[in-house]
C-alpha positions in Angstrom: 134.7 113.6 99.8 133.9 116.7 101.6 132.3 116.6 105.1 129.5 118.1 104.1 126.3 116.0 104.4 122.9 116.7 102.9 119.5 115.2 103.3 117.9 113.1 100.7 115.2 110.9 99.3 115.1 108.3 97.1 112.0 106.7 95.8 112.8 103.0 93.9 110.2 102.1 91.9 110.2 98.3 91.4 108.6 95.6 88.9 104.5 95.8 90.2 105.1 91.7 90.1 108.2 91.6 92.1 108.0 89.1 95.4 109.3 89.6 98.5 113.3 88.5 97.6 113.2 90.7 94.9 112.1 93.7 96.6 114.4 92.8 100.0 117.4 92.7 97.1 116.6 96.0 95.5 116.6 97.5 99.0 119.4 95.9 100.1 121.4 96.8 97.1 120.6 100.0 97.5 121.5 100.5 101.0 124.7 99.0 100.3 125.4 101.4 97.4 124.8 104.4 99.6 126.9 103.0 102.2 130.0 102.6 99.5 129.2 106.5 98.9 129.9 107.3 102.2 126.1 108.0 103.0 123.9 106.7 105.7 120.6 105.2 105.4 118.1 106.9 107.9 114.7 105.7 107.0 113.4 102.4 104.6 109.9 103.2 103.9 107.7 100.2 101.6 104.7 102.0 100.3 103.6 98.6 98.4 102.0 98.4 95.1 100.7 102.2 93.6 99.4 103.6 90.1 102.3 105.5 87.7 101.2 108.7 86.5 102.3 107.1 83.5 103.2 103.6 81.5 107.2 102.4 82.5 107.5 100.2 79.6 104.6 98.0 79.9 104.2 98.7 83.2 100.7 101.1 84.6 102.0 100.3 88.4 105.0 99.6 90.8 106.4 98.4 94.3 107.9 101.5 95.3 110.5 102.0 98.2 111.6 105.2 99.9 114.8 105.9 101.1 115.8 108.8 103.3 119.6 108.7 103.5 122.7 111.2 104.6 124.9 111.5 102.1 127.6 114.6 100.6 126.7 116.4 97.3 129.5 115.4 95.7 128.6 111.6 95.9 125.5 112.0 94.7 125.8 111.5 90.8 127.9 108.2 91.8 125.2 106.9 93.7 123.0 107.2 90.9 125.2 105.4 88.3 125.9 102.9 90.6 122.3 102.2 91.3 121.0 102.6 87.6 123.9 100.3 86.4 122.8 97.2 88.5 118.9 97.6 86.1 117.1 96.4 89.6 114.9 99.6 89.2 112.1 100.4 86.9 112.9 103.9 87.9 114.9 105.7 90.4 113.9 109.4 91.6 116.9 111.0 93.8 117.1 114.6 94.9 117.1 116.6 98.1 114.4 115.4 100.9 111.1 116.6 99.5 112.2 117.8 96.1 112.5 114.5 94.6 113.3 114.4 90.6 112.2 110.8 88.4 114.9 109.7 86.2 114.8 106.5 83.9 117.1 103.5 84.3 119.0 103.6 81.8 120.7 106.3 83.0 119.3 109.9 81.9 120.1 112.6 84.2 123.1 111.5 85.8 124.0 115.1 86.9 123.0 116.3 90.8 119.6 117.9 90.9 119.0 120.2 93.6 
């Protein structure tokens, strides 16, 4: 890993039903995945329940969490599998702080997008 650090934002978008456990889990195993990349979490933002542009699955609405973390470019794609593997997330967007890109959990889009 280079030494090299970048800005980001992650935006977790979680089951609209999910209670308090489940969303303190997501976060958590989030936070923990980014820390096993090297990163640092800056910023755990809960924006609560809002509308999707458009249906998840069944879902019209989600729990959504934002992340700002530190981490280097070359750790990113990891972080995403990582994160997409564990199928916590209706969807995760991950991309360069205020440029972030949706991608679906089951995987599509594991390369970096910056």
């Amino acid at each position: 890993m280079s030494g090299l650090t970048r800005e980001y934002e992650a935006l977790l978008l979680v089951d609209p039903s999910a209670n308090e456990e489940t969303l303190s889990k997501a976060e958590k195993q989030f936070t923990e995945a980014a820390g096993r990349a090297g990163g640092s979490v800056q910023a755990v933002n809960r924006l609560g329940k809002r509308p999707l542009a458009y249906k998840i699955g069944k879902a019209s609405e989600a729990q959504m969490i934002q992340v700002l973390l530190e981490l280097a470019p070359d750790q990113v794609a990891g972080l995403r599998r990582t994160v997409v593997a564990s199928g916590a997330l209706l969807r995760l967007g991950l991309g360069l702080a205020g440029k972030v890109s949706a991608e679906t959990s089951t995987g599509v889009n594991d390369g970096e997008s910056e």
